[in-house]
N, C-alpha and C positions, 0 to 999 in steps of 0.2 A: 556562487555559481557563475560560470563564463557565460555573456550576454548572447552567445552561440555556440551551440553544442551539437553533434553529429549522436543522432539515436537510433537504435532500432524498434520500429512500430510495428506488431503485430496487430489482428484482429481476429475473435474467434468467431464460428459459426455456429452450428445445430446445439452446441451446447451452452449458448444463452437462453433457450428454451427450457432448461431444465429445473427452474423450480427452485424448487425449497433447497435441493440438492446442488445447483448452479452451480455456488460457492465451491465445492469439494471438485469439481469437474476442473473450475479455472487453475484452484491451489495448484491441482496435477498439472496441469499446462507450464506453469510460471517451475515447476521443477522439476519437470524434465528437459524446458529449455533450460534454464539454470546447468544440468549437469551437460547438455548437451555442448553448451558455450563453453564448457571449460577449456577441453579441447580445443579450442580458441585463444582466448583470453583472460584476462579479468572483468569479468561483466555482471551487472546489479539487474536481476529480475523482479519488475514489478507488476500488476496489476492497476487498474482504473478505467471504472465508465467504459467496459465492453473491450478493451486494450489493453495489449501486457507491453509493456516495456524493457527493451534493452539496453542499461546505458554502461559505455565502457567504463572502467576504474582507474586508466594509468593510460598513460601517453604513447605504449605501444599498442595497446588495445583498441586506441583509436584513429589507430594509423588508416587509412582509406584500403589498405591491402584488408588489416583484419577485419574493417566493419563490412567490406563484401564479404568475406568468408563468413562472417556472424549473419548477416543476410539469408545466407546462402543456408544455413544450418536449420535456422527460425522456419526457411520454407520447407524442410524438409521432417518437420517435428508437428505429428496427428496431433488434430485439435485446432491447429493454428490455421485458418483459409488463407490468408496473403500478409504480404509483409513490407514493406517498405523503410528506404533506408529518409530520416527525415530529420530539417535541420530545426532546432529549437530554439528558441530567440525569446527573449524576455522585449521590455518596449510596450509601443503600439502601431498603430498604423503605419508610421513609417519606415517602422523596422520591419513590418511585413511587406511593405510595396519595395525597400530593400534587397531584402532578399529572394523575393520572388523576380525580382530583377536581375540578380546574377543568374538563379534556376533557369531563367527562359534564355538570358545568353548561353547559358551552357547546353540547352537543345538546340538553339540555332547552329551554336560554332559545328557539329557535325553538319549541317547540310548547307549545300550551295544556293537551294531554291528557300522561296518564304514556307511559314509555316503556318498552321491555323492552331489556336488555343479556346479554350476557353477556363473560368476560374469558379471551382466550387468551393463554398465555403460551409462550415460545422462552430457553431456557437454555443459550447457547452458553460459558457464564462457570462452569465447574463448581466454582468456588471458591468461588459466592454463598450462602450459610447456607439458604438456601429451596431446594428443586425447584417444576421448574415448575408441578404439580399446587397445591401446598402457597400459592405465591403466586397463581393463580388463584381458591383459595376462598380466601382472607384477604383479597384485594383486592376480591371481589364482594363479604364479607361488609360490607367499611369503607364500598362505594361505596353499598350499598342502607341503612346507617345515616347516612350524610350525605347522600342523596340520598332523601326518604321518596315522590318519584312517579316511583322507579327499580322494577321488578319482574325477574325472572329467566329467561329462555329461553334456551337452551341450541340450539335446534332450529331458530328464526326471529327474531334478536332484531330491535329497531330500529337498534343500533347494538352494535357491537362494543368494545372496549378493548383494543387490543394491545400486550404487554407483553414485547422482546424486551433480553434480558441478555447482552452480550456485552463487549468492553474497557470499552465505556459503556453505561447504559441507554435504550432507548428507547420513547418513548410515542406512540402515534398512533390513530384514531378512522376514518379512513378510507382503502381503499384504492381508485385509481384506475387502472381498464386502460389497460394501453398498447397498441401496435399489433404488437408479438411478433416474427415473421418475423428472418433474422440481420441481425448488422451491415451497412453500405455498407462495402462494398469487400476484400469477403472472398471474394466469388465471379466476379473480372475486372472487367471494363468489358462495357457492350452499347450500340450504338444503337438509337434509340427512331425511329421515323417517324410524327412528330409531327405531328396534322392541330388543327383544328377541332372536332372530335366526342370523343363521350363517349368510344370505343374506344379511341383511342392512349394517354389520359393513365391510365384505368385500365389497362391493358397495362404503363404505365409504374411506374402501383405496384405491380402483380403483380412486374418484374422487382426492382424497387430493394427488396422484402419480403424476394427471396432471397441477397441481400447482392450485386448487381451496381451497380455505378457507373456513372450512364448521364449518355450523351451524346444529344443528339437532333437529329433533321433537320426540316426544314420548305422545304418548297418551294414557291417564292412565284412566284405568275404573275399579273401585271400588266397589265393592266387585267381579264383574266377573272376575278381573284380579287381584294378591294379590299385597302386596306392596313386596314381594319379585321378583316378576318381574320387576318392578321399578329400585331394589335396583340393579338386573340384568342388565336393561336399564345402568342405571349412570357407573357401574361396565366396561360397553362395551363400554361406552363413554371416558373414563379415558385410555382403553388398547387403543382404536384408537388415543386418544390426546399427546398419545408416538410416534406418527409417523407423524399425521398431523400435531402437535401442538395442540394453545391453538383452545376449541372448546366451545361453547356457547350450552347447552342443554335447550331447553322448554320442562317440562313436564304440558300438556295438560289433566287437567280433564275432561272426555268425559262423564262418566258413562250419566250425567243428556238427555245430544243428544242424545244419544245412546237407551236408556229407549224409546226417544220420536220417534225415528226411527224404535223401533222391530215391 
């Protein structure tokens, strides 16, 4: 394994709550990001300790273009609350105060003025010579001597430094929300009756939030309705299957009932 490695860190929410059942909740998380990333890249979905992981497979996969897009993917996959892009570093200490030392030049380099910090740490690794208190001020004390337009808040910083310890260590600067709600396809299948208007498609993220796998309808009436509304239809079918996943559309010719119904 390279001594530094670019990953993607997920976190789930409401569904660490679950129990005995937990387990089958996560699996679904770790494989639908899985098939989500493919469209992406080549990436290893893993699980551990409350965290699923994404780690690229190949040297285009981990180019800084795809690991924003792989990012970008993670927050948009129910189940997942936030995500962050973060660097892994085998070592100790001072391959932490290392690399947290590039992180904080790379916040400063965008701004003119100083900036305020502070450094939480997560010690899941009880064998590391530090607690997590102990590497928190030793780490703020190294970043505010190498960094002299670094100051210290505790309360409001500008940026954070996270520093979580665990088989391997991990650094990261920022986290990113995701869209929370459970996995697809943990709570059945539902049909969707898919129009034109804003109601059905958010209807449709309301269900897919709660882990339902939707199918949807659309019923198409010819000449009364054009085939640009159609194209409309498929068009709002396609922005929801970014969130739900894959979704199965029926378009329904009605015109001929319809006729026989006025």
């Amino acid at each position: 394994m390279d001594s530094k490695k670019q990953v993607v860190l997920t976190r789930i929410g409401e569904i660490a709550l679950k129990g005995l059942n937990r387990h089958k909740f996560v699996e679904k998380v770790v494989k639908n990001l899985q098939w989500r990333l493919e469209g992406v890249g080549s990436y290893l979905v893993t699980s551990s300790q409350s965290r699923i992981w994404a780690e690229p497979m190949d040297e285009e996969s981990a180019s800084p273009e795809k690991m924003a897009d792989a990012l970008n993917v993670a927050c948009r996959v129910f189940g997942i609350v936030s995500a962050s892009l973060v660097s892994r570093i085998g070592g100790g200490f001072e391959e932490i105060c290392r690399e947290a030392n590039l992180q904080a030049a790379d916040e400063l380099a965008g701004h003119s003025k100083a900036l305020t910090f502070k450094v939480e740490c997560r010690r899941g690794r009880k064998n590391f010579p530090m607690t997590s208190p102990e590497v928190a001020v030793e780490l703020g004390a190294f970043l505010l001597e190498q960094q002299p337009r670094l100051s210290v808040d505790v309360n409001q910083p500008d940026f954070v430094v996270y520093v979580e310890i665990r088989e391997d260590i991990f650094v990261y600067t920022k986290i990113i929300p995701g869209i929370k709600g459970l996995p697809i396809g943990t709570a059945g299948k539902a049909m969707l009756l898919l129009s034109g208007g804003i109601d059905s498609p958010v209807a449709g993220y309301l269900m897919a939030s709660r882990g339902l796998q939707l199918e949807a309808v659309y019923f198409h009436s010819f000449p009364f309705t054009s085939d640009e509304a159609k194209e409309k239809v498929i068009t709002l079918a396609r922005i929801i299957s970014e969130y739900s996943g894959r979704i199965r559309l029926h378009i329904v010719n009605f015109t001929e009932i319809q006729v026989l119904l006025r």
